[in-house]
C-alpha positions in Angstrom: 23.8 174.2 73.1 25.6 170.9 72.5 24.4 168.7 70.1 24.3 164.4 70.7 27.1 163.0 68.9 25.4 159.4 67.5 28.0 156.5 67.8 29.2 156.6 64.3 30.1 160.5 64.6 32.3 159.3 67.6 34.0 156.8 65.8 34.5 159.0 63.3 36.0 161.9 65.6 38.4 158.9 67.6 39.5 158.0 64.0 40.5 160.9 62.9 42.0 161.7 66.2 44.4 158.9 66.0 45.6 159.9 62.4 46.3 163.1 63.1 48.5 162.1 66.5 49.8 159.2 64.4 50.9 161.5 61.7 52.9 164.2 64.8 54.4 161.6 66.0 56.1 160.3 62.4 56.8 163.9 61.8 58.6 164.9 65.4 60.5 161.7 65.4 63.8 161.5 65.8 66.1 160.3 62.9 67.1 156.5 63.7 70.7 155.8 64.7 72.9 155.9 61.5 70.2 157.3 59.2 73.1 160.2 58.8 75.7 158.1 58.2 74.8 157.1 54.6 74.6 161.2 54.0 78.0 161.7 55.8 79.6 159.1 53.7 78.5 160.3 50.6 79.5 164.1 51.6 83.2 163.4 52.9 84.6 162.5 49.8 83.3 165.6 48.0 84.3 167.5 51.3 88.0 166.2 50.8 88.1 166.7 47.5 87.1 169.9 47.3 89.5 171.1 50.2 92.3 169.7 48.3 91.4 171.5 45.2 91.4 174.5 47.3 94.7 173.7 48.5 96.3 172.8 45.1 94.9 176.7 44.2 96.6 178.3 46.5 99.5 176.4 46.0 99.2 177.4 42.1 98.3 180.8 42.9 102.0 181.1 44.7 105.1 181.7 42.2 107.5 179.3 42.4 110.9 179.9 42.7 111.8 178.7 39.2 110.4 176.5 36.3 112.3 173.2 37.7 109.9 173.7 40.9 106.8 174.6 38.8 107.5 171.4 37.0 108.0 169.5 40.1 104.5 170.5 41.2 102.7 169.1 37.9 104.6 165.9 37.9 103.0 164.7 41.2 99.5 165.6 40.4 96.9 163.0 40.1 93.3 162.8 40.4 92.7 161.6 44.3 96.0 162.8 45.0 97.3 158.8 46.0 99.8 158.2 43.6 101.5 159.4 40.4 99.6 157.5 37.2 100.9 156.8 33.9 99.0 158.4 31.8 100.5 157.3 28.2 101.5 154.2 29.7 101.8 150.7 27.6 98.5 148.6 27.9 98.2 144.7 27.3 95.2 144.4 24.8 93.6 141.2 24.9 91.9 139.9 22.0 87.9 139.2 23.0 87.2 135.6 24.2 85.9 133.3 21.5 82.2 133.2 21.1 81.1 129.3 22.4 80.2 127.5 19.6 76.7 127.8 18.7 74.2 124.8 19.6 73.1 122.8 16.8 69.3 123.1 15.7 67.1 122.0 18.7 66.1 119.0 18.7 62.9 117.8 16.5 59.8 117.6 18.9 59.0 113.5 19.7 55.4 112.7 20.4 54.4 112.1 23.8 54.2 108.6 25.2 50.6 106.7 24.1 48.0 107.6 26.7 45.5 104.9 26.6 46.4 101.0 28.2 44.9 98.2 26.4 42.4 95.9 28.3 41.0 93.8 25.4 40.2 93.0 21.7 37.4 91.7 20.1 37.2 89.9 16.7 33.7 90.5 15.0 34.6 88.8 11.2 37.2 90.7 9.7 36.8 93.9 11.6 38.9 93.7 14.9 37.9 96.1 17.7 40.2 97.3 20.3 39.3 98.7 24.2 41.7 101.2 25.7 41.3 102.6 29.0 42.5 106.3 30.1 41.3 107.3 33.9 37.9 106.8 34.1 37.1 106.2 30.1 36.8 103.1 27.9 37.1 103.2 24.1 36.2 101.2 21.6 38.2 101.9 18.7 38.5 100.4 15.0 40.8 101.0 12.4 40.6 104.8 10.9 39.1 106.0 14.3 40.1 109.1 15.5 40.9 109.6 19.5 40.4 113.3 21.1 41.4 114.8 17.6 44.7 113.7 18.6 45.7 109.8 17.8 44.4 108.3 14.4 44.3 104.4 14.4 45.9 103.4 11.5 46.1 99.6 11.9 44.9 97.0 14.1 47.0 93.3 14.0 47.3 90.1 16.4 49.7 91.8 18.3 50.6 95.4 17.4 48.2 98.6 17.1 49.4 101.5 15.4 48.5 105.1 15.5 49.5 108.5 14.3 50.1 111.1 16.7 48.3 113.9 14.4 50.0 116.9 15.3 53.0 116.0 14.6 52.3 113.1 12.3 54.6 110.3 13.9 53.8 107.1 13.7 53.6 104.8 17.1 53.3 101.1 17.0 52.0 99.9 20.6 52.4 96.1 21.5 49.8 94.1 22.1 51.1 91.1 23.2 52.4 91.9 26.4 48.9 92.4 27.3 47.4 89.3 25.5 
């Protein structure tokens, strides 16, 4: 007796069908046009090579006639078989190119532009308060204040606000008059 197959068993069995006919047909596939070709290629010049080796033996193998023929033989052997090479020949040595010049020491790191705008002062006594604007925030900021951990303000005058960029300790000195 058969038994039910549920639909998840079919699916299952129609899967696995497909792989396995997927998997035939990679394996009974033809090779593509030229898939050889790179074997071929890498096979001929062995081929050759080894032919003409085979040919220079039997050549060897053969007495010559005499020793000025014997010597005639070695003089025109070369590697490829192309061309005589001159094996203790003279060679033009170059001296090595000069090294470039190394680069002087990088360049000491500058700190980056201020990042706050001014939009106003006020004057309570002798303390003068300044308001700088960055995106959405508004500071009020004194003399000695500290910004973000980075910018300390060191001085606050009519027309000039200075502050130390702390982590690399450089002093910037921001105009206020411009903005008066």
């Amino acid at each position: 007796m058969l038994k039910k197959w549920t639909s998840t068993e079919r699916r299952l069995a129609l899967w696995v069908a497909l792989a396995t006919l997927a998997a035939l047909l990679i394996w009974l596939a033809p090779a593509p046009e030229g898939a050889d070709s790179g074997r071929e290629a890498a096979v001929a010049p062995v081929l050759k090579s080894t032919l003409r080796a085979a040919s220079d033996v039997s050549r060897a193998t053969r007495p010559p006639a005499n020793l000025s023929d014997r010597i005639a033989q070695l003089s025109h052997r070369t590697e490829d078989g192309s061309a005589d090479t001159d094996l203790f020949g003279t060679q033009a040595l170059r001296p090595p190119a000069p090294l470039p010049a190394p680069a002087g020491p990088p360049p000491s790191p500058v700190a980056p532009p201020f990042p706050y705008a001014f939009m106003g002062a006020l004057q309570d006594g002798p303390v003068r308060t300044v308001f700088l604007t960055s995106a959405n925030r508004v500071l009020s900021v004194k003399a000695s204040d500290t910004i973000d951990g980075q910018y300390r303000i060191e001085s606050i005058t009519g027309d000039e606000l200075v502050v130390t960029y702390l982590p690399l300790k450089q002093k910037q000195v921001i105009s206020l008059k411009a903005h008066s």
